[in-house]
N, C-alpha and C positions, 0 to 999 in steps of 0.2 A: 353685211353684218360679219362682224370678225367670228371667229368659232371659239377663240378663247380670249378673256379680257387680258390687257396688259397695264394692269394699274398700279400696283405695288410693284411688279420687277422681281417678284418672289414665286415660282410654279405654284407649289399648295395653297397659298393666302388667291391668286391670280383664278386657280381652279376653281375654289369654293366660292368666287363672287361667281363668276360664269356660270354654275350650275344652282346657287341657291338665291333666288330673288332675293328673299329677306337679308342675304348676306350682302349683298350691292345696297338695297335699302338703308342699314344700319350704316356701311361703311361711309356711306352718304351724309347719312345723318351724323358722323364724328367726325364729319371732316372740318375742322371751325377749331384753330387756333393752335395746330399740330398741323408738320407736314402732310400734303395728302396720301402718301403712300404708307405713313404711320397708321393715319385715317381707319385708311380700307385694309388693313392689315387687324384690324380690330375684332372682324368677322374670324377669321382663322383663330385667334386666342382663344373666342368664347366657344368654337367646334371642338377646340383642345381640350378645355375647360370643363364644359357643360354636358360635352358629346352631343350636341344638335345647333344648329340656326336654326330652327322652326320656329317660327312665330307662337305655337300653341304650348313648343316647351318653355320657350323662355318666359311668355308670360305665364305659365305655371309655377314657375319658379319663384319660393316665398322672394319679394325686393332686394329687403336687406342681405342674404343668402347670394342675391347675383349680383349686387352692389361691390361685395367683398370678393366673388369671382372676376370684376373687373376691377378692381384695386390691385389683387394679387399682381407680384412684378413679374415679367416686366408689364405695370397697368396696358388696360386696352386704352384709355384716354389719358392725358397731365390730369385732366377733373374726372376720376375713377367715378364717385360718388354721384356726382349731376350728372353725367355724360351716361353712367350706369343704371339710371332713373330713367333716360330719358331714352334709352333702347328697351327698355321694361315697358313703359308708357306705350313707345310705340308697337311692338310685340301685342299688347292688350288692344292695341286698337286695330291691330290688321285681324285678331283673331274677332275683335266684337263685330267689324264694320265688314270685312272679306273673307269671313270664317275660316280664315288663318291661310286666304289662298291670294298671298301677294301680288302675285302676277294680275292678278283681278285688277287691282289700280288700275293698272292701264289696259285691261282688257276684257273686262267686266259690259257688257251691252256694247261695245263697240264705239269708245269715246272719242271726240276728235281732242284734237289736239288742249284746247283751251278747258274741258271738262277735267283731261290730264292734269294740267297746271291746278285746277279749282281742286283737283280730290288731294295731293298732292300737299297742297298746302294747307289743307285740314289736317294734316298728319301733325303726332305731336312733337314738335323741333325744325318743323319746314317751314320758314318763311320765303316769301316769294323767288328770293335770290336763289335760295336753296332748290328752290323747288323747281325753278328755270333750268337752273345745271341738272339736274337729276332728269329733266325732261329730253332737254338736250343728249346727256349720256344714253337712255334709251334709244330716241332716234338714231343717234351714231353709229352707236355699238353695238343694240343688244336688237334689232330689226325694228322696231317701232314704226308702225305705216299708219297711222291716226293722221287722219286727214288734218292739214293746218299746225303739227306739233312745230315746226322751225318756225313760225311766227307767233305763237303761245312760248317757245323760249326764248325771243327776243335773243341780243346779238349774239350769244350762246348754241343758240341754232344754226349759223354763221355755217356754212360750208369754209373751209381753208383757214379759219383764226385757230389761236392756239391760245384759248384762255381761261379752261378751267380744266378738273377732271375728266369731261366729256371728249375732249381731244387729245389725250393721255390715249396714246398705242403703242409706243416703245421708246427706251430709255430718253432718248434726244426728245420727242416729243413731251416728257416731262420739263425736259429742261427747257425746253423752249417756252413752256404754259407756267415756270418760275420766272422765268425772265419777264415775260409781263406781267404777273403780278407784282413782279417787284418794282417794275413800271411806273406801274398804274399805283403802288404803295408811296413812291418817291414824290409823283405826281399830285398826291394826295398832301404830302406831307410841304411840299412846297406852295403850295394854295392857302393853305393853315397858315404859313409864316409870314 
């Protein structure tokens, strides 16, 4: 397990995912249709902002109120408004479901890998893909020993690929996890044709 993440390429935004579950959670969950290092650089804004990543402040916080703190430029997502709902949303569900103790997802009675994936994708904005890389990221990077987790995130769990956030460790490694998505985008777009 690395000691500190290197996901953004920025120390402070890099810090706060390292140190605050929820902060890796959220950056996770905006990572969809924006660079990934814009992503996870999301968490850092709203520390800026709100003065917390806690789970119990943010969903405290009245919606509209932290809708309009992620709008503020430079916004934490392009979709301030949905993207702001939807770290609200999930905020209200780590405090209702792991009373606001994140790390619980994956460490809560001791899950294997595939219960990871299943709680995961109960969150609100994690669909399977999603919820795969985020499972993956753990295992990688953050110590994750859940018996079975690299087979619950399918090829993402991959020891040696370099295909999403989860194998993001230093600059060239991002570049390299762009270069197959843009791949695998190209590849996609020629099938279509």
């Amino acid at each position: 397990m690395s000691d500190t993440l290197h996901l953004v390429g920025e120390a402070e935004a890099d810090r706060i995912l390292t140190e605050h579950p929820f902060a890796l959670l959220t950056g996770m969950l905006l990572d969809q249709q924006i660079p990934m290092e814009v992503a996870f650089d999301g968490p850092r804004k709203i520390l800026e902002r709100l003065g917390s990543v806690d789970p119990a402040a943010i969903a405290g916080t009245d919606p509209e109120e932290f809708i309009a703190l992620c709008a503020t430029p430079p916004s934490v997502h392009r979709f301030p408004k949905s993207m702001g709902q939807r770290v609200h949303d999930l905020a209200a569900a780590v405090v209702q479901d792991y009373d606001g103790d994140t790390a619980a997802i994956w460490s809560q009675g001791e899950p294997d890998g595939k219960e990871v994936l299943k709680r995961l994708k109960a969150l609100p904005g994690f669909g399977d893909q999603k919820a795969k890389i985020f499972l993956a990221l753990l295992g990688k990077q953050r110590g994750l020993t859940a018996n079975g987790w690299r087979e619950a995130a399918g090829d993402y769990g991959k020891d040696g690929v370099h295909m999403s956030i989860a194998d993001v460790t230093s600059a060239d490694s991002l570049q390299q996890v762009r270069a197959y998505k843009k791949e695998k985008k190209a590849a996609a777009k020629a099938a279509r044709a």
